[in-house]
LUMGU-746412 format. One record per residue: x, y, z of N, C-alpha, C in turn; residue in one letter. Coordinates in steps of 0.001 Angstrom, whole numbers. Atoms other than C-alpha are relative to their C-alpha. Layout:
- X,Y,Z,X,Y,Z,X,Y,Z,a $
...
***
This chain:
- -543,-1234,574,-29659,-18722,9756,200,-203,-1501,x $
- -96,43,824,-30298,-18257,6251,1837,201,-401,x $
- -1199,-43,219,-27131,-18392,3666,779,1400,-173,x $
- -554,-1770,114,-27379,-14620,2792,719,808,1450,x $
- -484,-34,-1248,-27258,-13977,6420,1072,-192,267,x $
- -886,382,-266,-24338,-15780,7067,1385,1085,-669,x $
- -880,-736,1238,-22837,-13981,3984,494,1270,598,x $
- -244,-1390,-243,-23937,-10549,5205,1253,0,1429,x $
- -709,-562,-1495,-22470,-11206,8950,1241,-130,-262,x $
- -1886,-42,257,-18769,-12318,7519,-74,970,-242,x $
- -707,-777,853,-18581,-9748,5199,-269,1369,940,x $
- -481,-1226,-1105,-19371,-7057,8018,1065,-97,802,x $
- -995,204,-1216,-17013,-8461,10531,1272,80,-726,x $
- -1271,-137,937,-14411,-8963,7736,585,1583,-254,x $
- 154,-1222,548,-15022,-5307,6690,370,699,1408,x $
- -351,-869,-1395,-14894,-3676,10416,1392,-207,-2,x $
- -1035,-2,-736,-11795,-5298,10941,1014,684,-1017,x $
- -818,-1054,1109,-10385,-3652,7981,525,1165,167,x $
- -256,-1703,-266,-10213,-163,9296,833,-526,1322,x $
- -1364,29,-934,-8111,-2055,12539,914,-261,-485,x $
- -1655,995,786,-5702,-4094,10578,708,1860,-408,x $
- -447,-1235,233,-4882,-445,9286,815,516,750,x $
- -690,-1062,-1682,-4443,1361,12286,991,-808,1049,x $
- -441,222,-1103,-3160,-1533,14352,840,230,485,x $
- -1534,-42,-705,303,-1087,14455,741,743,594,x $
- -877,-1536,63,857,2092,15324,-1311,468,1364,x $
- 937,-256,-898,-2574,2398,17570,-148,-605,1023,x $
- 78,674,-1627,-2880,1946,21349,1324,254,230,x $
- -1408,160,-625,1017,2383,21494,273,1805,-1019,x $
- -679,-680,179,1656,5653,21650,1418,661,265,x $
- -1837,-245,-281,5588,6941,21585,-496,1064,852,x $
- -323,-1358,-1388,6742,8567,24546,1279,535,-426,x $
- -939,-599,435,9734,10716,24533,1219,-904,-683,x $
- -1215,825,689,12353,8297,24556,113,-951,-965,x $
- -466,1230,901,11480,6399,21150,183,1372,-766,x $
- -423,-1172,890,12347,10091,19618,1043,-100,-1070,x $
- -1216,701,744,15864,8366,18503,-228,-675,-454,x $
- -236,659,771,14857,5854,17271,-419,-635,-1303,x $
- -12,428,1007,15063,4052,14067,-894,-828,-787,x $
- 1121,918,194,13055,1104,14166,-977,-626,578,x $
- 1634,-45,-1103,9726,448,16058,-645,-1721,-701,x $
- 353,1553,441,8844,-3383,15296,-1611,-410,1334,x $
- 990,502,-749,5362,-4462,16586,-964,-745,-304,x $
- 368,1259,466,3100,-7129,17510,-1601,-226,612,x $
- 1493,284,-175,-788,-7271,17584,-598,-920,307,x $
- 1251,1239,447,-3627,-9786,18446,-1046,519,1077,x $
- 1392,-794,143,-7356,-9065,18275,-1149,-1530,-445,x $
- 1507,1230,-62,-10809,-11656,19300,-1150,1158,678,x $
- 1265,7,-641,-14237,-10422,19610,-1104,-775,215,x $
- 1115,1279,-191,-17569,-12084,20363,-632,-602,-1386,x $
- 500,187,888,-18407,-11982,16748,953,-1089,-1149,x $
- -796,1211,403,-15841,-14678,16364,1205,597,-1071,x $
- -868,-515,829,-13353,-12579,14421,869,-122,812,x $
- -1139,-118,-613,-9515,-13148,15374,561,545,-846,x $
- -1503,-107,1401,-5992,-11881,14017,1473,268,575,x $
- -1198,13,289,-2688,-11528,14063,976,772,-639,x $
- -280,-1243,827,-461,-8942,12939,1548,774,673,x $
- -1561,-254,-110,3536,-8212,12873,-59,1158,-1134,x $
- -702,-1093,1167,5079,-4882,11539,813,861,460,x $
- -1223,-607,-177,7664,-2578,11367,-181,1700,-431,x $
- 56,-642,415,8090,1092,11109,1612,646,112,x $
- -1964,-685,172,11634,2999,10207,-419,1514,-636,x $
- -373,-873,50,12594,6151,10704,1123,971,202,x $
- -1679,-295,-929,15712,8603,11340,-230,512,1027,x $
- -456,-486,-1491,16252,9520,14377,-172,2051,39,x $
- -173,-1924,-89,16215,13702,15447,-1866,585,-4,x $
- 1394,-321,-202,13477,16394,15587,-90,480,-1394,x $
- 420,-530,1079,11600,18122,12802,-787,-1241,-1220,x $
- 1053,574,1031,9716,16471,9422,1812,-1044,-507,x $
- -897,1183,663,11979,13189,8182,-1074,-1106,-757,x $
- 608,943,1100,10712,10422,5650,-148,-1302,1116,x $
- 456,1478,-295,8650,6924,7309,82,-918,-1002,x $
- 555,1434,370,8430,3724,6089,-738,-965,664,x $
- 1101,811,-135,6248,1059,6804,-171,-1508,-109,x $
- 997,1558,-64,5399,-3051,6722,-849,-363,866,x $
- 934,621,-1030,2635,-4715,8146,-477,-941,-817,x $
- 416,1077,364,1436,-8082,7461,-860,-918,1278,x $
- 1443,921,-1046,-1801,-10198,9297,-362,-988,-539,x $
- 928,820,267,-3760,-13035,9520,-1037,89,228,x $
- 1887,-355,-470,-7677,-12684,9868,-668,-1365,-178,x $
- 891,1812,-102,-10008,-15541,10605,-1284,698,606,x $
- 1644,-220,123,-13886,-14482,10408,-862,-1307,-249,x $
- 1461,1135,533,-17362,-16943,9984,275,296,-1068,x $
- 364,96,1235,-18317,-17645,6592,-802,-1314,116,x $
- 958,1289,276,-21400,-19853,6381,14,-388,1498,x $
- -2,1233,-1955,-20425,-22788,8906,1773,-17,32,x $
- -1686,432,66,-16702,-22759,8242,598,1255,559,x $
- -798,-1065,-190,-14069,-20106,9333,829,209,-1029,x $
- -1048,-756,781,-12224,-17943,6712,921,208,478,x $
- -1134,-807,-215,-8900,-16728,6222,46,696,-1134,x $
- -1004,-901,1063,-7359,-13586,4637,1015,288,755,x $
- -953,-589,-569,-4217,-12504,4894,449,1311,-868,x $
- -2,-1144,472,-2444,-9112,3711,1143,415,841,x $
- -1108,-844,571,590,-7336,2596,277,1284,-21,x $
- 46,-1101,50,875,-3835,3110,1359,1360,307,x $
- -1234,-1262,-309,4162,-1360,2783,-426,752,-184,x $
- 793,-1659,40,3986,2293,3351,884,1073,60,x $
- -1072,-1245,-285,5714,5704,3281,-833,725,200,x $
- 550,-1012,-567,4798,8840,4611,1358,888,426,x $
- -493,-664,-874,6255,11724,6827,-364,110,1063,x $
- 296,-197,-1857,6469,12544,10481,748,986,318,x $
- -425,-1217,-168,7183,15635,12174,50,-409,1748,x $
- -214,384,-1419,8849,14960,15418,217,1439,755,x $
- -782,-970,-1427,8913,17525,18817,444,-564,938,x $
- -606,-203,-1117,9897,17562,21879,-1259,-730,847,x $
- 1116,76,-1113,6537,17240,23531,-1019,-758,-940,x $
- 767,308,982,4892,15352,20593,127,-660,-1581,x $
- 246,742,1228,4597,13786,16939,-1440,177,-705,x $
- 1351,-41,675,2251,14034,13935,337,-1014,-1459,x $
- -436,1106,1343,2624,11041,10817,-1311,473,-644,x $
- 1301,146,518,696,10990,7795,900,-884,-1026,x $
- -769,827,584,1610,7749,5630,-1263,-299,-865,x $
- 1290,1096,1175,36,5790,2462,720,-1088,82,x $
- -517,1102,-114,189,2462,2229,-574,-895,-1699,x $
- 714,106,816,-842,161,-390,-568,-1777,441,x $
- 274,1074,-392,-2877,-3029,656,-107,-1255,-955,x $
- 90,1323,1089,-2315,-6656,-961,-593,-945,151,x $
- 306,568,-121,-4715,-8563,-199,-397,-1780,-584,x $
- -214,1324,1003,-4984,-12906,-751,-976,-516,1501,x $
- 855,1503,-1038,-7193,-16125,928,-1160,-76,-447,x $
- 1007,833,450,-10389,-17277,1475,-1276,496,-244,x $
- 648,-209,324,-13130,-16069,-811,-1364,-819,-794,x $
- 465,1648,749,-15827,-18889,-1236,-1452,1112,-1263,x $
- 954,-568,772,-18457,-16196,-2908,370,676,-1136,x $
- -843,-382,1484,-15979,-15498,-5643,-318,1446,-51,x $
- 7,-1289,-30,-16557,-12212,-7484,-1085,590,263,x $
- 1448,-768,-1087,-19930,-11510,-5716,290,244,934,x $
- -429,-378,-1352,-17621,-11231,-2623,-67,1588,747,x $
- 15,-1726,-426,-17896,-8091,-329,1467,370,819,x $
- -836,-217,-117,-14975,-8587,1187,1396,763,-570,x $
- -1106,-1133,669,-12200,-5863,1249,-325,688,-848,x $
- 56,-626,1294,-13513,-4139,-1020,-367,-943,-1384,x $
- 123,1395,406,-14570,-7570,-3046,1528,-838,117,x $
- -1079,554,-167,-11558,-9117,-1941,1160,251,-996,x $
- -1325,-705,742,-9483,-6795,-3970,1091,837,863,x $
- -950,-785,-660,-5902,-5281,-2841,-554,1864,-395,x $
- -33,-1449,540,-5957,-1482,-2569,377,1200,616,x $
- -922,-895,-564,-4781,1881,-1370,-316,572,1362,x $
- 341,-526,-1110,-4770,3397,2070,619,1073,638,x $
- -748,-1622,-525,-4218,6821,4076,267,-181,1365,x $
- 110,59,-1416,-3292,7049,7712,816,1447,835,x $
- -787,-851,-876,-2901,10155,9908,-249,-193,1391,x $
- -637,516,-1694,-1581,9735,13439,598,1699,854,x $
- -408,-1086,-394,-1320,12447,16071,339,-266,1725,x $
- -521,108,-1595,643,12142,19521,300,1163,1016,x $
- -300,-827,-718,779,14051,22481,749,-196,1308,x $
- -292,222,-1539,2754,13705,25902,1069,1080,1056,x $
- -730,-779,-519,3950,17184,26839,-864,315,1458,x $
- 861,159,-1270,1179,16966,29790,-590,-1636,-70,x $
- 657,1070,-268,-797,14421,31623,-1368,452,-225,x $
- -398,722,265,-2663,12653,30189,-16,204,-1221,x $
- -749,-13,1657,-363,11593,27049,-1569,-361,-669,x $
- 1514,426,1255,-3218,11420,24048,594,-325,-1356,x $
- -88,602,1401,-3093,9696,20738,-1121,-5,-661,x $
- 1025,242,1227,-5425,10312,17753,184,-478,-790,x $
- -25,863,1062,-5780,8068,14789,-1491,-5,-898,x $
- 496,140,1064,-7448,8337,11374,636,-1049,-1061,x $
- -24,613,1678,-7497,5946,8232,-610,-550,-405,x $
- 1196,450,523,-9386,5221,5733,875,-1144,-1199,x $
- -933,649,903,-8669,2222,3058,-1041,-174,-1170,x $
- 808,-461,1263,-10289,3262,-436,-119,-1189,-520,x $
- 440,1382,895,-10396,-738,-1435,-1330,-203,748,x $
- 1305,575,-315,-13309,-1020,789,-784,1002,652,x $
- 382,-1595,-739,-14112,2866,1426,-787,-91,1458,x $
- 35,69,-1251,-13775,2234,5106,715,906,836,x $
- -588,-1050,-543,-12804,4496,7753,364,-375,1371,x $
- -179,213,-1492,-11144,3968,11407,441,1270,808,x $
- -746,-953,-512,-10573,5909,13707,54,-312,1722,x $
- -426,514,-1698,-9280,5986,17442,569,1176,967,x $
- -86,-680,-1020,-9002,7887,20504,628,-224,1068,x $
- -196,337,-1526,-7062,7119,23861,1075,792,443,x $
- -362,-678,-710,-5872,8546,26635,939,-423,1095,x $
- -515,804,-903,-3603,7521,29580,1021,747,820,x $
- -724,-226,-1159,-1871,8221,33205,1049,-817,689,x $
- -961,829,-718,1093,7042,35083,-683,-60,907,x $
- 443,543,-1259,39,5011,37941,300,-410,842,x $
- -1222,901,-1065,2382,3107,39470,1605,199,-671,x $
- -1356,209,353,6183,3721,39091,638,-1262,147,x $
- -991,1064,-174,8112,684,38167,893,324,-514,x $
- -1009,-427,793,11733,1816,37591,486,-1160,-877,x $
- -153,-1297,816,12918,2516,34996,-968,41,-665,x $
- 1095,-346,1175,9754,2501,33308,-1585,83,1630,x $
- 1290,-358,-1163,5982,2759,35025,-1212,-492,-1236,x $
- 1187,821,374,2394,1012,34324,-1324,1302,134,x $
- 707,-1050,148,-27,3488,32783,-1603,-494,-94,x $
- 1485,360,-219,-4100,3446,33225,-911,1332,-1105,x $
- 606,-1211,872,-6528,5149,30654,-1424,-723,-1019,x $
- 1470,-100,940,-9155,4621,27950,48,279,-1137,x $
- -58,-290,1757,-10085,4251,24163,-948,-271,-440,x $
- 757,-527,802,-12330,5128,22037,-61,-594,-1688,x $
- -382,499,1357,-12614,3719,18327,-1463,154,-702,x $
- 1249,427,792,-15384,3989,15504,300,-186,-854,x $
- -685,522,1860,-15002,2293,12247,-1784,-253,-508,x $
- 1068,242,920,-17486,1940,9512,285,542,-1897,x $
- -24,-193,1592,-17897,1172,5694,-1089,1563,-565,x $
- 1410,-1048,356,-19713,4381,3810,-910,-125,-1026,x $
- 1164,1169,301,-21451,2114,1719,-710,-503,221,x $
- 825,473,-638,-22804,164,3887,-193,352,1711,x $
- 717,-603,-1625,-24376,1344,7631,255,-1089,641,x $
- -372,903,-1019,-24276,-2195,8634,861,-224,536,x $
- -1411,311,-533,-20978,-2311,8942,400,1017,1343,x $
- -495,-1017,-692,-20309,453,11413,-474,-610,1573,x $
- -191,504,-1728,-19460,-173,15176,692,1205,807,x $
- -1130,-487,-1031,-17902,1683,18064,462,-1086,1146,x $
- -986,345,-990,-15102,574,20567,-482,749,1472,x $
- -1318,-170,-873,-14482,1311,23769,-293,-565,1548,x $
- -189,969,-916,-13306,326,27072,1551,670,884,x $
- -1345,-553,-650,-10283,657,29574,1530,-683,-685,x $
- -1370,926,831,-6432,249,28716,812,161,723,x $
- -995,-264,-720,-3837,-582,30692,1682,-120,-925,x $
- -1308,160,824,-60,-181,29352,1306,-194,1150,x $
- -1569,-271,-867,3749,-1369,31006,643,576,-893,x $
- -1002,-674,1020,6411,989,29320,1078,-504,1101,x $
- -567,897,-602,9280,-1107,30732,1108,623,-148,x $
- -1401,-917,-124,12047,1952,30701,1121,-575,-945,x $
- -990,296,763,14147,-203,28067,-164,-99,-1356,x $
- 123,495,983,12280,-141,24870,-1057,-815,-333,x $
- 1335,681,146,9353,-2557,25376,-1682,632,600,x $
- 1648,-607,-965,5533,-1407,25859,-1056,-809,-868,x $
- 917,1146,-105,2968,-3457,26350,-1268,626,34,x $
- 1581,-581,7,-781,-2722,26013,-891,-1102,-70,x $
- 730,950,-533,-3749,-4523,26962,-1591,532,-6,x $
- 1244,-614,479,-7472,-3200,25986,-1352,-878,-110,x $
- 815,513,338,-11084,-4241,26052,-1384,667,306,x $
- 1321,-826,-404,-14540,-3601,26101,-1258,-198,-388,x $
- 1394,404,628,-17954,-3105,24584,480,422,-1757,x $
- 480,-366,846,-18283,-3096,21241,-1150,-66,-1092,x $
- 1285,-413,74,-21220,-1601,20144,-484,-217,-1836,x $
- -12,-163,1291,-22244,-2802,16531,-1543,1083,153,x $
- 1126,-1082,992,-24497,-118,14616,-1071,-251,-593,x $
- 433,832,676,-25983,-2335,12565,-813,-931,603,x $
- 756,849,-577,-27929,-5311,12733,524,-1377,1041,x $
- -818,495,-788,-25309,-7271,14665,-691,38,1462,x $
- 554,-666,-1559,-25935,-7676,18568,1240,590,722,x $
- -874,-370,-396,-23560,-6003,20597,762,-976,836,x $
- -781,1688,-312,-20588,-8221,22022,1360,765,624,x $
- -1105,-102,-630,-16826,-7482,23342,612,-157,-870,x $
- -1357,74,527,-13548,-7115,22217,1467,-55,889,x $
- -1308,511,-823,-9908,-7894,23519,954,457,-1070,x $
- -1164,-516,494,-6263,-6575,22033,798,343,943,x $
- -1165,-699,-663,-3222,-6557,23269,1036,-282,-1242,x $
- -1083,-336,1208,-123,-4985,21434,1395,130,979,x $
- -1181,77,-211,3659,-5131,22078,728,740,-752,x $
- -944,-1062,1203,6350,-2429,20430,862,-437,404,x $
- -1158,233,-398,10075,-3376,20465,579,1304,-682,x $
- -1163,-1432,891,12478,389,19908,894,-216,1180,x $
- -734,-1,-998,15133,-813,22085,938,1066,-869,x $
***
């Protein structure tokens, strides 16, 4: 495998995962009624596909409590580990955010900016493609929840203008089994991300998802599937599971 090669396949896989790191924290875990109160939503990501990309990824979101439009905030911070050459990279990344959210009864809609800080391992210096050439930079994210019927749905958009990338995400999901006080939900997701620069970069997700909402505050999620690169990539699998704490 030539060196360009090598080059091109990090800097796609680096680049795809760009549009998740975005979305992760907040995607696959959609709020059900009872995180309506609360304040602070703390959660905890990790993400391997076949294309040897892992990560890692703690964050927090705060809000007040009640219905109607109130002010978000935001942290999220990751580790990423992609190929490069023969070795494995790291970046990591910094990202606070504000926005609004418009809470109902039967639903939620966020739209937040963030601003991304990106740092690590760039061995192709400023010829890099990464992130955007491995520069920090700004990002949008709108989020749309539903669970006044079955089944609850969650949409997700964002794009992050350091590496004019776009994600986006789809899933769906049913109660299946009652475990009091909470119950183990069954469903499906959807995801396509891609740079609009480059074509190679672009992939779709999807696959089945199972979730425990554990009636006290904890929900668990668990996801995998095909994912389908676009590009010159071969197609391969993916795995994620996420954790929310709003006790």
């Amino acid at each position: 495998m030539s060196r360009e090669h090598r080059y091109r396949r990090a800097s796609t896989v680096s680049r795809l995962i760009t549009g998740l790191v975005v979305g992760a924290g907040v995607a696959g875990l959609a709020a059900p009624p009872e995180l309506e109160a609360q304040e602070v939503t703390t959660y905890v990501v990790g993400y391997a596909d076949g294309d040897e990309t892992t990560l890692g990824l703690l964050g927090a979101l705060v809000r007040p409590g009640g219905l109607g439009w109130q002010p978000v905030g935001s942290l999220e911070g990751y580790i990423l580990g992609f190929p490069q050459g023969e070795e494995t990279a790291t970046l990591w990344s910094i990202s606070p955010g504000v926005g609004v959210q418009y809470a109902a009864t039967n639903g939620a809609f966020t739209a937040r900016g963030s601003y991304q800080f990106v740092g690590g391992d760039d061995e192709q210096g400023d010829g890099g493609d990464f992130f955007g050439g491995g520069e920090s930079g700004p990002a949008a994210t709108l989020q749309a929840q539903y669970w006044g019927s079955r089944p609850a749905v969650e949409a997700l958009a964002t794009h992050n203008f350091g590496s004019n990338f776009l994600y986006t995400q789809l899933q769906a999901y049913l109660p299946i089994i009652a475990a009091p006080p909470g119950s183990i939900d069954l469903g499906a997701e959807y995801s396509f991300q891609g740079d609009f620069d480059d074509d190679d970069t672009r992939a779709q997700m999807f696959g089945p998802l199972i979730r425990w909402a554990s009636g006290t505050g904890i929900f668990t999620s668990l996801s995998g599937g095909l994912k389908n690169n676009l590009g010159p990539a071969d197609n391969t699998w993916y795995g994620r599971v996420a954790v929310v704490f709003a006790p």
